[in-house]
Backbone as a printed PyTorch tensor [residue, N CA C, xyz], in Angstrom:
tensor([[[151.1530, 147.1030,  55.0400],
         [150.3110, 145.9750,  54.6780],
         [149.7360, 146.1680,  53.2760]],

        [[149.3450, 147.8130,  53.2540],
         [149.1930, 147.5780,  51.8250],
         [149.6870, 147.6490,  50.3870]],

        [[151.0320, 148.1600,  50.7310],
         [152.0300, 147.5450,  49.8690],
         [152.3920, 146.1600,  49.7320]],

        [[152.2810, 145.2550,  50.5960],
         [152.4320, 143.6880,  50.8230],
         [151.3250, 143.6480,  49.4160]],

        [[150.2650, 143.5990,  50.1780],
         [148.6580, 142.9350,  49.3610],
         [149.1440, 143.5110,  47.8200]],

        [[149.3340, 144.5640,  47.3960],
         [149.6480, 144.7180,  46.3430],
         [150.8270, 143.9330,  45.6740]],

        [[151.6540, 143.9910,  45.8900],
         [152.6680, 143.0560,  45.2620],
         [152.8320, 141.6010,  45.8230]],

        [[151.6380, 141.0030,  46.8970],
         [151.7810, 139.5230,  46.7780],
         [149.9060, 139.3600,  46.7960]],

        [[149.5950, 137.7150,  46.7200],
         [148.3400, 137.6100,  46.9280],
         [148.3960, 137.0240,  48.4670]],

        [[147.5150, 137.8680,  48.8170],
         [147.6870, 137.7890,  50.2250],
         [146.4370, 136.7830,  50.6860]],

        [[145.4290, 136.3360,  50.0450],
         [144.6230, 135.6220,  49.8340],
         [145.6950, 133.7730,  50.0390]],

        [[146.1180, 133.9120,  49.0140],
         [147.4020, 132.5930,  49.0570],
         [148.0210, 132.3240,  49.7300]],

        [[148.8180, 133.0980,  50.5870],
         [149.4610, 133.0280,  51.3550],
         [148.8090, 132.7760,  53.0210]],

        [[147.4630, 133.4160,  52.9860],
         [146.2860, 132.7110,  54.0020],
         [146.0990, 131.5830,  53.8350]],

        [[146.0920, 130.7830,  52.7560],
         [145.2830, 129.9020,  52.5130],
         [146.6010, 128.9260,  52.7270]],

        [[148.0420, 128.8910,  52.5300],
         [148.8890, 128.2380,  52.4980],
         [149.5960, 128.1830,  54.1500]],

        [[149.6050, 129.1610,  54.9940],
         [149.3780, 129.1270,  56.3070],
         [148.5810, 127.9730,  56.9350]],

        [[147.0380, 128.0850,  56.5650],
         [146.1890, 127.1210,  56.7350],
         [146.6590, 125.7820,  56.6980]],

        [[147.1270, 125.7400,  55.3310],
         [147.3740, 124.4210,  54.9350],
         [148.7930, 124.0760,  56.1830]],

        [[149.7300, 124.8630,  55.8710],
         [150.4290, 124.3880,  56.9800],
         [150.0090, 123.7530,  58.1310]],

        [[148.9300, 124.5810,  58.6970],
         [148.5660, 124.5430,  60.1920],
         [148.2640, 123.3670,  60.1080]],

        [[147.2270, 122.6910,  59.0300],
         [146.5670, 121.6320,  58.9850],
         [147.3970, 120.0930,  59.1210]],

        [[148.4060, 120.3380,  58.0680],
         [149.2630, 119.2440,  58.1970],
         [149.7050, 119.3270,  59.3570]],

        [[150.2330, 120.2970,  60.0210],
         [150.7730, 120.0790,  61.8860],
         [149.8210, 119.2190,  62.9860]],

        [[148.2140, 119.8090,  62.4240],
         [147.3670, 119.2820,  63.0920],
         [146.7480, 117.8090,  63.3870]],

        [[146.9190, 117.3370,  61.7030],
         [146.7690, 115.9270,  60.9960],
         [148.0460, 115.3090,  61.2670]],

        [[149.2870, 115.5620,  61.4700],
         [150.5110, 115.2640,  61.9170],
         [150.7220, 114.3040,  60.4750]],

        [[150.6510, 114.9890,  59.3380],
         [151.1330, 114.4030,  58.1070],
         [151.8050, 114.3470,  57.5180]],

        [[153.0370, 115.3340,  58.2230],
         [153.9870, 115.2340,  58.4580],
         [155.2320, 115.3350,  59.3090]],

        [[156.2990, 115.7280,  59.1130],
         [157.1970, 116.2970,  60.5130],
         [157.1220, 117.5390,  60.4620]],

        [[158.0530, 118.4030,  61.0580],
         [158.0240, 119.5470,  61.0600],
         [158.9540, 119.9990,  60.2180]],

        [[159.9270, 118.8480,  60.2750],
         [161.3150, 119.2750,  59.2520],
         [160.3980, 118.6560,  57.7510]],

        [[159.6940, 117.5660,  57.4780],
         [159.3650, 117.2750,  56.1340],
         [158.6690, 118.6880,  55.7010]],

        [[157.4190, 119.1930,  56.4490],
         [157.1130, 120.7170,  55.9810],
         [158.0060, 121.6090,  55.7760]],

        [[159.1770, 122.2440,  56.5360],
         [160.2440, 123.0610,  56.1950],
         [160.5850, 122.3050,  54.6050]],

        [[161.2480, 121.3000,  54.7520],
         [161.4000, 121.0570,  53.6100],
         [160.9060, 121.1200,  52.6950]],

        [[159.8910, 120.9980,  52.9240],
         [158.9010, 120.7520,  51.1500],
         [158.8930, 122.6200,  50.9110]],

        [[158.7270, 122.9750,  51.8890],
         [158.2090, 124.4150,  51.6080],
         [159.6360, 124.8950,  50.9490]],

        [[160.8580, 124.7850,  51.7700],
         [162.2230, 125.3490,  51.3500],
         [162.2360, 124.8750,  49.8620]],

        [[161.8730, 123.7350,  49.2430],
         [161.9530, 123.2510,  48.1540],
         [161.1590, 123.8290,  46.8350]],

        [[160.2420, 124.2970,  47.1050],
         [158.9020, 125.1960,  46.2250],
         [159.7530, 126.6070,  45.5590]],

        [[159.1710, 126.9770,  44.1230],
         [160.0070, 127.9190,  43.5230],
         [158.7110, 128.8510,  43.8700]],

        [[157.9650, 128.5550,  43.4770],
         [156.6140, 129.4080,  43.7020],
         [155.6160, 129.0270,  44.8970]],

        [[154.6980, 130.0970,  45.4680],
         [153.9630, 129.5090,  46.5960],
         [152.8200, 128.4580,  46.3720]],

        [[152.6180, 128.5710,  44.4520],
         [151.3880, 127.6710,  43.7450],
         [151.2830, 126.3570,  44.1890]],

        [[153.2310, 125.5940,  44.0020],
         [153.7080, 124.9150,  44.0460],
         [153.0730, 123.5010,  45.4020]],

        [[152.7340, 124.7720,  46.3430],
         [152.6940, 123.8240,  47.6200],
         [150.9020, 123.5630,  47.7910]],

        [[150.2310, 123.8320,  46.4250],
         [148.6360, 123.4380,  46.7200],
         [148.6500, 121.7910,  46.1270]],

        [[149.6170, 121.0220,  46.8790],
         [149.3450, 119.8350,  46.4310],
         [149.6020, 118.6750,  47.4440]],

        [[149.1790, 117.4520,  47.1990],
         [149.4310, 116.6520,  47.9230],
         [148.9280, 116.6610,  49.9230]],

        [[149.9910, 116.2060,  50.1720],
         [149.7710, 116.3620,  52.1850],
         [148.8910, 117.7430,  52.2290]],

        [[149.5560, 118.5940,  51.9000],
         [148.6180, 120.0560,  52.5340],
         [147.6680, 120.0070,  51.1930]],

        [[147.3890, 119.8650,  50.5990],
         [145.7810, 120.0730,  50.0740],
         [144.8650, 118.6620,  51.4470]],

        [[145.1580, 117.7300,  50.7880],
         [144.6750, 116.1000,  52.1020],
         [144.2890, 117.1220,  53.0600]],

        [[145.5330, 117.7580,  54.1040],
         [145.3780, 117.5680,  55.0210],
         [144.0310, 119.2400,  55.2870]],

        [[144.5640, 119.7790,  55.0020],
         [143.5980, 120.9750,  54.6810],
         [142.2380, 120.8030,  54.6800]],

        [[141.9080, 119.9290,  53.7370],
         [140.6190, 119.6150,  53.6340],
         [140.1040, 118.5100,  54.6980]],

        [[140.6010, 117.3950,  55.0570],
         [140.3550, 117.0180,  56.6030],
         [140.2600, 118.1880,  57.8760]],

        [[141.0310, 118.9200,  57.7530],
         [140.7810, 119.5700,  59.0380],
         [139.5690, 120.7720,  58.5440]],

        [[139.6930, 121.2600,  57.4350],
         [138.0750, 122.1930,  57.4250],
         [136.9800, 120.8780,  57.4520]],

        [[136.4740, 119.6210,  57.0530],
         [135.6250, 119.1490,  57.2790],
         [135.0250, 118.5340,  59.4130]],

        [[136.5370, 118.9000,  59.1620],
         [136.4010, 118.7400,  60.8150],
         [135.8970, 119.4280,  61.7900]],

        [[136.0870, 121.0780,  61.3080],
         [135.4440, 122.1700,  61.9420],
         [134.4390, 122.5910,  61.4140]],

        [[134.1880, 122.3210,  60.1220],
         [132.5370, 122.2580,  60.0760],
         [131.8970, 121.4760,  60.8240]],

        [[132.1140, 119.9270,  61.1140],
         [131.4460, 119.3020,  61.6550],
         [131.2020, 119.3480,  63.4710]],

        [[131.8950, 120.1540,  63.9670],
         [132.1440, 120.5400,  65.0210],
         [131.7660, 121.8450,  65.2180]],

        [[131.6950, 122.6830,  64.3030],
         [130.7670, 123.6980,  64.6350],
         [129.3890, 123.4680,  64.5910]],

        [[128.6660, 122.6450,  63.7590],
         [127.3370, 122.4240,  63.5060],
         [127.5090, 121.3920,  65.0280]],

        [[128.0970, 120.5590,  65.2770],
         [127.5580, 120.1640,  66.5610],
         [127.3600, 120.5760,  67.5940]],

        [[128.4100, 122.1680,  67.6580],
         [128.2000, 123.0660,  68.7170],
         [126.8140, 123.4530,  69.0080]],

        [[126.5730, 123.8850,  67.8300],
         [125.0730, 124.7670,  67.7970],
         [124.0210, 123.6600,  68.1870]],

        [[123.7230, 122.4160,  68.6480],
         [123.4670, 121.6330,  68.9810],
         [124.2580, 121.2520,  70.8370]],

        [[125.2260, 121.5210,  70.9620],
         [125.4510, 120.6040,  72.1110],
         [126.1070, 121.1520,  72.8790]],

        [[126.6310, 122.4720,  72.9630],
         [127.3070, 123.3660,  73.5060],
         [126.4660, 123.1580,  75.0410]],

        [[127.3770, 123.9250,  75.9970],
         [125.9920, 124.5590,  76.9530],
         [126.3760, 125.9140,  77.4600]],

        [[125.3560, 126.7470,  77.0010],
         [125.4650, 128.2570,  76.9500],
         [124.4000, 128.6300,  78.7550]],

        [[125.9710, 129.6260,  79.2580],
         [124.9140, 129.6100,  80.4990],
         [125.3530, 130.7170,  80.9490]],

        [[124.2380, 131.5530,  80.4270],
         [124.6690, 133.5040,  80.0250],
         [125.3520, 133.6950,  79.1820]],

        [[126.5810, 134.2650,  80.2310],
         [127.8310, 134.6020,  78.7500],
         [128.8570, 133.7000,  78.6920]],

        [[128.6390, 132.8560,  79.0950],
         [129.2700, 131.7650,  78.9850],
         [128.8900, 130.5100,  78.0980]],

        [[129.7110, 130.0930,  77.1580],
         [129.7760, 128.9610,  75.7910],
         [130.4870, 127.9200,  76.2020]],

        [[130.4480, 127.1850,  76.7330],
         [131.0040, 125.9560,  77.2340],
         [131.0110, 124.7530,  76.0500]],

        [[131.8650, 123.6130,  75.7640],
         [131.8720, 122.6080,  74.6160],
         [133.1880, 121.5410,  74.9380]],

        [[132.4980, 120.6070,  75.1080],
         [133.5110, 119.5500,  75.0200],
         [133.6240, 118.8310,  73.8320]],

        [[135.1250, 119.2900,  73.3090],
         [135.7920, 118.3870,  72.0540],
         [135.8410, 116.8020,  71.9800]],

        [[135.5480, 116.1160,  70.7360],
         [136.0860, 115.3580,  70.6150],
         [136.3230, 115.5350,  69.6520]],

        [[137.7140, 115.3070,  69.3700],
         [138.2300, 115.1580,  67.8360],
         [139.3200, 114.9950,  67.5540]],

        [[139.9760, 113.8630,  66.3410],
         [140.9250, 113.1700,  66.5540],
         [142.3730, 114.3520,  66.5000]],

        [[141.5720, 115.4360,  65.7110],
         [142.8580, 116.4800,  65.7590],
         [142.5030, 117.8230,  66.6620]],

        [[144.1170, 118.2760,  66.8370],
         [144.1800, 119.6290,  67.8430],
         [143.4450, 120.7540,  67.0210]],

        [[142.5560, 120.9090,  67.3020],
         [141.2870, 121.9740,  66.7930],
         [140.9120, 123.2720,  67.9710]],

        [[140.9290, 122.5270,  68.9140],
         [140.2500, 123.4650,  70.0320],
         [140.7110, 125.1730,  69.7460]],

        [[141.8330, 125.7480,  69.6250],
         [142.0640, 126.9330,  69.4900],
         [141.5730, 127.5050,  68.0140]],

        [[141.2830, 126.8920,  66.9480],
         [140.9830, 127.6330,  66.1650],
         [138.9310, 127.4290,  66.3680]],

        [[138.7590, 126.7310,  66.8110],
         [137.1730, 126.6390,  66.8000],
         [137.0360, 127.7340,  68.0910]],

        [[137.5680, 127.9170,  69.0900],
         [137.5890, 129.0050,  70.0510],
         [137.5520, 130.1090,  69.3520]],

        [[138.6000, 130.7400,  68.4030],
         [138.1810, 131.7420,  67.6080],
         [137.6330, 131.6350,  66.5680]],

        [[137.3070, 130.8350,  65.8460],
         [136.2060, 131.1580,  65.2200],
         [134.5940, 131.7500,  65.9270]],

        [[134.5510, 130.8500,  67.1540],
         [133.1940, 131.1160,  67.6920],
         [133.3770, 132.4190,  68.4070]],

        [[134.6670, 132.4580,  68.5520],
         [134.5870, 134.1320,  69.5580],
         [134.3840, 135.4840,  68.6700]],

        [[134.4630, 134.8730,  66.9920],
         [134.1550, 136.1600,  66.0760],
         [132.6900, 135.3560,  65.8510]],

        [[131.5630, 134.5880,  66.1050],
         [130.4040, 134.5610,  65.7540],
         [129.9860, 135.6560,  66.8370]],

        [[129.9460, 134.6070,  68.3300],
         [129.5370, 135.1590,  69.4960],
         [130.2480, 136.1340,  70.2500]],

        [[130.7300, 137.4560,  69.7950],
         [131.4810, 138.2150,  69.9420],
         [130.8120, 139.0750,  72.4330]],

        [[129.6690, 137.9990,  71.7750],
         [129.2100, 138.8590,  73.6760],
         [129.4830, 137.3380,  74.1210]],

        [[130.0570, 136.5770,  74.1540],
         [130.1720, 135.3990,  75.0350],
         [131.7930, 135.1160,  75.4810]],

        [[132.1230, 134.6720,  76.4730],
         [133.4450, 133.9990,  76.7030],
         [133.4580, 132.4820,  76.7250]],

        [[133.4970, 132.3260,  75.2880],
         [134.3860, 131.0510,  74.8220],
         [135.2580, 130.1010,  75.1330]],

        [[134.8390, 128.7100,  76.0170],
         [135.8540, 128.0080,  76.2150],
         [135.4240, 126.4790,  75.8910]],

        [[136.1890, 126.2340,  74.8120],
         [136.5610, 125.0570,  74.2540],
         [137.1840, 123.8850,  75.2090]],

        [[137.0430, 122.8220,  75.5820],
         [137.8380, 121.9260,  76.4570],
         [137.7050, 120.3350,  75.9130]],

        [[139.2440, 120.0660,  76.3060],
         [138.8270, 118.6440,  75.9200],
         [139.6690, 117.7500,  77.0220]],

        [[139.3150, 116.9840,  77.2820],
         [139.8860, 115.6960,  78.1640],
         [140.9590, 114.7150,  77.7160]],

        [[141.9870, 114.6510,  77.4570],
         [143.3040, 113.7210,  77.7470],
         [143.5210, 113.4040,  78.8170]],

        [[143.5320, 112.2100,  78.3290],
         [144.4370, 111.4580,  79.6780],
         [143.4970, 111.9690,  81.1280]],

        [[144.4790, 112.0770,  82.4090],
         [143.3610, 112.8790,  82.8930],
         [143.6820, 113.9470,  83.3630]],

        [[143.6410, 114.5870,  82.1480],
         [143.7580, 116.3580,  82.3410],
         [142.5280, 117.0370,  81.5640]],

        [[142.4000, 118.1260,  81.7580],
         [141.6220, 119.1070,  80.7630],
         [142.3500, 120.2820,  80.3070]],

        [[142.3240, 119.9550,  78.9950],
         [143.0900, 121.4320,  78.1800],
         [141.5950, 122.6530,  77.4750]],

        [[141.9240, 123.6620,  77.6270],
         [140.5000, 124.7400,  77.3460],
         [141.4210, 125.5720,  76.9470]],

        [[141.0990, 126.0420,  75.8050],
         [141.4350, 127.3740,  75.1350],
         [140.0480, 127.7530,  75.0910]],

        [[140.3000, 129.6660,  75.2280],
         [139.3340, 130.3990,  75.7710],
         [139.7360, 131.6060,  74.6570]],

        [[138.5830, 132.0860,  74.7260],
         [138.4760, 133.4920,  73.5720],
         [136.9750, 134.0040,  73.9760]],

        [[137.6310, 135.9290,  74.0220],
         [136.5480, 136.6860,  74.4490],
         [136.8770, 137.6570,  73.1930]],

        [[136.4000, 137.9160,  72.1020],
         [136.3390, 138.5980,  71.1490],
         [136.0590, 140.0310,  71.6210]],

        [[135.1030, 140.1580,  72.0250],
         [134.5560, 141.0960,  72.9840],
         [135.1000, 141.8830,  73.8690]],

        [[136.3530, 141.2870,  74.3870],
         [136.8000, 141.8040,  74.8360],
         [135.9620, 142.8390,  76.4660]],

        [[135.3610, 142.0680,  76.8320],
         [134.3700, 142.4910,  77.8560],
         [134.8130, 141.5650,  78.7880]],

        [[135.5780, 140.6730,  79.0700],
         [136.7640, 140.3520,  79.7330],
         [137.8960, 139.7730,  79.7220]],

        [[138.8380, 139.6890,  80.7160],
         [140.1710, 139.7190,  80.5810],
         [140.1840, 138.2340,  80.3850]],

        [[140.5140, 137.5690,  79.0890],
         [140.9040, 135.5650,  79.0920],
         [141.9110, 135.7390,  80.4770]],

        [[143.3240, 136.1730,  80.6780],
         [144.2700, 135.4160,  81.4590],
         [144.1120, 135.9440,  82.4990]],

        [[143.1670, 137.1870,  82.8980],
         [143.3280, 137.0660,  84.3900],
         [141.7920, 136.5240,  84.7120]],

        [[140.8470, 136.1620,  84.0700],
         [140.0800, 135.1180,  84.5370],
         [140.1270, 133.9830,  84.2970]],

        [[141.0900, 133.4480,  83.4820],
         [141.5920, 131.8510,  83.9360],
         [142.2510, 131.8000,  84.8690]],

        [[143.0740, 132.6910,  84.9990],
         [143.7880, 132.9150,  86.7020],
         [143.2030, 132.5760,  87.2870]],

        [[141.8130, 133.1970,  87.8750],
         [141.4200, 133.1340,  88.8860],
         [140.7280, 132.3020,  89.3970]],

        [[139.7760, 131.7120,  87.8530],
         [138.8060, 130.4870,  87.8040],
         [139.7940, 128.7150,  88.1070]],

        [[141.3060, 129.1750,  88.0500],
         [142.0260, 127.9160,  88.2710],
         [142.3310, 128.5090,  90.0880]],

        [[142.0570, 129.5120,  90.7070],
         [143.2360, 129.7380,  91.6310],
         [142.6590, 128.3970,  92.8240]],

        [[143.6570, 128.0370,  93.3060],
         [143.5310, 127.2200,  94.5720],
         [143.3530, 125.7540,  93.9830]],

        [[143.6140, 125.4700,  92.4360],
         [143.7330, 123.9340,  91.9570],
         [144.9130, 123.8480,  91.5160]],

        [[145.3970, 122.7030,  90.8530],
         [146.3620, 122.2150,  90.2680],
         [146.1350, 122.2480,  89.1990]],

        [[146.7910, 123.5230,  88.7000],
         [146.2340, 123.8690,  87.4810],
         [147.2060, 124.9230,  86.6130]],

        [[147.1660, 125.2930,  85.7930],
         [147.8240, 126.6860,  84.9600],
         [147.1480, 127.2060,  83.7900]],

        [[147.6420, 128.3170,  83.6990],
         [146.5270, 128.9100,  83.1970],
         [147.1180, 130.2820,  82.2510]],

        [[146.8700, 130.7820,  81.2010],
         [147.6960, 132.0870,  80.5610],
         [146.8700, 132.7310,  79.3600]],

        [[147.6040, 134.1330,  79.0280],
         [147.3780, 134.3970,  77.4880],
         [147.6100, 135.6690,  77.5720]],

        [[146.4380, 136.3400,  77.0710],
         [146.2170, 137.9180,  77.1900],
         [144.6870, 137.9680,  77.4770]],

        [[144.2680, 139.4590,  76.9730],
         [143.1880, 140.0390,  77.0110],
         [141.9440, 139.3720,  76.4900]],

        [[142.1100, 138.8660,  75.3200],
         [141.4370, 138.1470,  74.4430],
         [141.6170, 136.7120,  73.9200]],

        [[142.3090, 135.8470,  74.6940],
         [142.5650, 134.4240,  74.2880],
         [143.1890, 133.9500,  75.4600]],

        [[143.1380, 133.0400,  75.8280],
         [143.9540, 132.2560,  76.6490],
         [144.0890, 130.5050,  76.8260]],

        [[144.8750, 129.7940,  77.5320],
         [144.4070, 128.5890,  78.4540],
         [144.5730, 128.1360,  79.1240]],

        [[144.3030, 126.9550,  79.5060],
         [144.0040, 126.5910,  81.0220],
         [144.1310, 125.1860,  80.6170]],

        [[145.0420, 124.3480,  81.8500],
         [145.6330, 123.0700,  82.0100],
         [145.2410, 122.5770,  83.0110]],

        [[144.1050, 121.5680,  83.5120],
         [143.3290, 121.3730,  84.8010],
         [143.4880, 119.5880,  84.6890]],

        [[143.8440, 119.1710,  86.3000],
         [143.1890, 118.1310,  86.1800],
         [141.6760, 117.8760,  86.3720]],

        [[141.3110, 116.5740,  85.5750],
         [140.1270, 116.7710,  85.1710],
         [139.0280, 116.3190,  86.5720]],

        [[139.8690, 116.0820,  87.6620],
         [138.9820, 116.1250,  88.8460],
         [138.5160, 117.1040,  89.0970]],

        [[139.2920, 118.5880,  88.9050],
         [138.8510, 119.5900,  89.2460],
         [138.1660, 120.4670,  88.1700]],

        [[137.3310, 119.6360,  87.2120],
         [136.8630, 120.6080,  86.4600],
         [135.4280, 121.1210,  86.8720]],

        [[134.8470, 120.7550,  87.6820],
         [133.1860, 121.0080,  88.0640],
         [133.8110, 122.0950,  88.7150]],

        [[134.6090, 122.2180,  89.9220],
         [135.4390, 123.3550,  90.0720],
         [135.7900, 124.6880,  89.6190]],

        [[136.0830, 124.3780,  88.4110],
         [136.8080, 125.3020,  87.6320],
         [135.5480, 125.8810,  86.4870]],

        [[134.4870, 124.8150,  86.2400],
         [133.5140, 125.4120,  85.5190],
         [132.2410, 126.6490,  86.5300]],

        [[132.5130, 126.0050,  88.0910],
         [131.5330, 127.2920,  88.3960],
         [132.0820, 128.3970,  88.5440]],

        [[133.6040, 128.2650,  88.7840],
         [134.0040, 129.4480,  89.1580],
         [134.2600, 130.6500,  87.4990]],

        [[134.3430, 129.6430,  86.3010],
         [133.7420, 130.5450,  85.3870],
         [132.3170, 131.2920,  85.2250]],

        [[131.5370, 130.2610,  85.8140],
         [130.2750, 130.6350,  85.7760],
         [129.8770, 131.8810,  86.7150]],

        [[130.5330, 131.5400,  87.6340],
         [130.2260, 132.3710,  88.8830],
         [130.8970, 134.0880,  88.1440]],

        [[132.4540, 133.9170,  87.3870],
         [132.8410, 135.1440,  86.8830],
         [132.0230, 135.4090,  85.9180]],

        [[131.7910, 134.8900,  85.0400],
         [131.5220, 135.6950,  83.6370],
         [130.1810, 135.3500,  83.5340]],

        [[129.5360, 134.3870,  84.1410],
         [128.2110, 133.4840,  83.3550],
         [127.1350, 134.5900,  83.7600]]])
C-alpha cells in the first residue's frame, strides 16, 4: 500500500471512486456510459468533470442533510441507533458507516420502506456484535433475509413485520 500511495495519489483515486459511487446512486448514468467514460480518460484528472462532479456533489449534500437530521430524529434505545430514510437516492449503506465510525458503541441500522418491504443495512464498528448472525436471528421466524459479516450487514423484511423485527433487535443488542 505504501508503494501504491507513493507512486499514485491515493487521495484521487478516493475521491474518483466516490464520484463513481455517486453517479450509480443518482443513476446519471448507465453502468456501461460510466465504463465508458472512464475507459475513455487518459488521465484520472480527466474524469473531475461533468455527471460525476453533478452527481458527487448531490449525493454529499444529501448525506449531510441526513446526517444532521439523524442527530435530530433517530431513535437511540441503548445500543441501539435506529433511522428511517427518506431519500430520493440509495444512501442507506454509506450513512450506516459513516455513523458506525461516529458511534463506534452502537449497532447501527439504517432502514427504509419500498414498496412494502423494508431494506436496513446495519453496521457495528465496534464490533461488540456479530451484524449477520444478529440479523439472523432478529429476522428468524419472518419472511425475511438477512446477511453480511461481523461488522455490516442486511436485512430484507416485509414491512408488516417490522415492529417484530425492531424488538427483537432491541431485545438483542438494545
Amino acid at each position: 500500500l505504501k508503494e501504491v500511495e507513493k507512486k499514485y495519489d491515493v487521495k484521487l483515486f478516493n475521491k474518483i471512486a466516490a464520484m463513481i459511487e455517486s453517479v450509480r446512486a443518482t443513476k446519471a448514468m448507465t453502468c456501461e456510459q460510466t465504463v465508458n467514460l472512464i475507459l475513455s480518460v487518459k488521465e484520472p484528472e480527466q474524469m473531475l468533470v461533468g455527471e460525476f462532479v453533478d452527481s458527487y456533489q448531490k449525493i454529499e449534500n444529501e448525506i449531510a442533510a441526513t446526517l444532521q437530521d439523524i442527530e435530530k430524529n433517530s431513535e437511540r434505545i441503548g445500543n441501539l441507533l435506529l433511522y428511517n430514510i427518506k431519500s430520493k437516492y440509495n444512501v442507506r449503506s454509506t450513512i450506516a458507516t459513516l455513523l458506525s465510525e461516529k458511534y463506534k458503541d452502537k449497532f447501527i441500522v439504517i432502514y427504509e420502506k419500498i414498496g412494502n418491504k423494508i431494506n436496513a443495512a446495519c453496521r457495528d464498528q465496534g464490533r461488540k456484535w456479530n451484524c449477520d448472525r444478529t440479523l439472523k436471528a432478529a429476522i428468524r421466524g419472518l419472511k425475511a433475509s438477512a446477511g453480511g459479516h461481523e461488522a455490516a450487514g442486511g436485512a430484507t423484511l416485509d414491512a408488516k413485520d417490522w415492529d417484530t423485527f425492531r424488538e427483537n433487535l432491541i431485545r438483542m443488542v438494545g
